[in-house]
N, C-alpha and C positions, 0 to 999 in steps of 0.2 A: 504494500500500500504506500502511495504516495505519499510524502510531507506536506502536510495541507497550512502549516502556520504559519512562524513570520520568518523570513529571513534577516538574519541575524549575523554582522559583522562581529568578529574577534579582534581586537586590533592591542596586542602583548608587547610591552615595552619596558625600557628601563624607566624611561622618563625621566631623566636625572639632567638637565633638566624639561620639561616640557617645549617644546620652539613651535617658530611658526613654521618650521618643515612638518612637526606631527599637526598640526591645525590645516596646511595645505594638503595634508593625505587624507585626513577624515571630510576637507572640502568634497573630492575627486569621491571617496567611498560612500559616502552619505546618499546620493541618490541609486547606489545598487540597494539599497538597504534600511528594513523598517526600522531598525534600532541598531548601534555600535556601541560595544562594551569596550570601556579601553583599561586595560588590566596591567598593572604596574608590577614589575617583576620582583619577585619577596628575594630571591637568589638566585643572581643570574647564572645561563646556565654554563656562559662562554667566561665562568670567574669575573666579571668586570668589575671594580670596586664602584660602588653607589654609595647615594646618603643613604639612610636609614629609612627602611618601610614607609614607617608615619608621614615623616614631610614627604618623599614625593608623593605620598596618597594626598597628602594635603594640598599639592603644587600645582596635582589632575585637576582635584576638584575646582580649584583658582580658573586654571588653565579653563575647564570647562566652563563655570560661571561667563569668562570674559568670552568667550568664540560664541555661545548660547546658539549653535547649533543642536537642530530638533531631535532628538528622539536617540543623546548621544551620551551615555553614563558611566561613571565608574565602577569597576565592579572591584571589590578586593577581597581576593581567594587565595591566592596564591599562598600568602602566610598559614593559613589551614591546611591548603594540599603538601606546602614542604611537610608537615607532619605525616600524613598519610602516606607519600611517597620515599618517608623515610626508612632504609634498612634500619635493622633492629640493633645493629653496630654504629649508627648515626643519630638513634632517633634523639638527643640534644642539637645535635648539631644542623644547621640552616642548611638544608638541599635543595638543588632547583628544581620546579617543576617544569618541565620539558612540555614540548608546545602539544605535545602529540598527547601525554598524559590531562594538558589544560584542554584539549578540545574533547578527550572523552568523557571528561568530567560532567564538563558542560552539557554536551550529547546527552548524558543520563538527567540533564535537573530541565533538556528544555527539548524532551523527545520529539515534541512535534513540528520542531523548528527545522531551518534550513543553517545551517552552521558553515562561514565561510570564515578562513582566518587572512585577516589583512597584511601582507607585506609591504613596506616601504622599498624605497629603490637600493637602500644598501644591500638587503637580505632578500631583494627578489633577483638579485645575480648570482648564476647558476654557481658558483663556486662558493658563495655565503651560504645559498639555502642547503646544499646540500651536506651542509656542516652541522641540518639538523638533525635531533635523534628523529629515525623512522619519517625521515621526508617524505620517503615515495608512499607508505601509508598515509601520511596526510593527504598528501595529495590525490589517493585514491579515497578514501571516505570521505574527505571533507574540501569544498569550495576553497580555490584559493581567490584571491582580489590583491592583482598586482597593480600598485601605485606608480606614479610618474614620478619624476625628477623635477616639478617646474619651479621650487625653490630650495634652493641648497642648503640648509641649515641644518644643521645637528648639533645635538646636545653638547657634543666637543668642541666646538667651535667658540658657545657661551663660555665654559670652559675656560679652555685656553683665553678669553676675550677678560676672562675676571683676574686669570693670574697675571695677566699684562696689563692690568690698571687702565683697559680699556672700552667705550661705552658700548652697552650689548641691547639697549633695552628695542632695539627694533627687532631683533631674534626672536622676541618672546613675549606673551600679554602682558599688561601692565599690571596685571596682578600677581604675576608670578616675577616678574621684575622687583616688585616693590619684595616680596617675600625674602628674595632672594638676597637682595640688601640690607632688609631688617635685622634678617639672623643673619645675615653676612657668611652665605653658603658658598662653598667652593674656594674657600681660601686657600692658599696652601699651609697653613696649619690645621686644615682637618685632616 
């Protein structure tokens, strides 16, 4: 039997921090799609050092407030599934959950949906995605939605822009701007 629900964007990221390269992909993805979940990764999977869970889940929800694009929410699991995905030799320890395990998650809590997971233009290059766990299963159960390149920004760019003492606030909402300066995130003493 067919999927008769909603189709439904996955769109898993570090977001460390939020840019307007992720606001230009959920531009592009937003009209394949009734709703997009953008899920902040609890422990990435490729080791990448982040801030801490909470603020960027805080940084999304900024991030989101300011773009107020429709039908487009946070969802934060991830912190949950590292437990469940943890071996019984880790289970203190932070594990990632893998995209493959995040979209069958998901599959069991929204069966009648249509489940596509979003790539951006770094990780829709055949030699990025394939660095995921069980790509070619993804891509056989579950929709992909490959994004364009029309604005170049990444979260390393902010990055790199804060430890050079130079202004970034057009990268990124001015909410998550202002955030980012209040607590004075990305410094090189964190």
């Amino acid at each position: 039997m067919a999927k008769t629900g909603s189709k439904i964007g996955i769109m898993g990221s570090a977001f460390n921090p939020p840019t307007r390269g992720h606001e230009d992909l959920l531009k592009q993805a937003i009209e394949s799609f009734d709703k997009v979940f953008l899920i902040p990764n609890y422990c990435h999977a490729f080791g990448k050092e982040m801030l801490d869970y909470p603020t960027r889940c805080l940084l999304v929800q900024e991030f989101l407030d300011d773009i107020q694009l429709p039908n487009c929410k946070i969802l934060m699991v991830e912190h949950l599934l590292s437990k469940i995905y943890s071996s019984p030799n880790h289970i203190n320890q932070e594990q990632p959950v893998y995209t493959y395990n995040l979209l069958d998650f998901l599959s069991k809590q929204y069966p009648n949906d249509q489940l596509h997971f979003i790539l951006g233009p770094d990780n829709a290059k055949k030699e990025n995605w394939q660095k995921f766990h069980r790509y070619q299963e993804i891509e056989q159960r579950w929709g992909l939605f490959m994004g364009q390149e029309n604005m170049p920004v990444r979260s390393t760019l902010i990055r790199d822009k804060i430890h050079q003492n130079l202004p970034f606030s057009d990268l990124t909402t001015p909410s998550v701007y202002h955030w980012i300066q209040a607590l004075q995130l990305y410094t090189r003493n964190q």
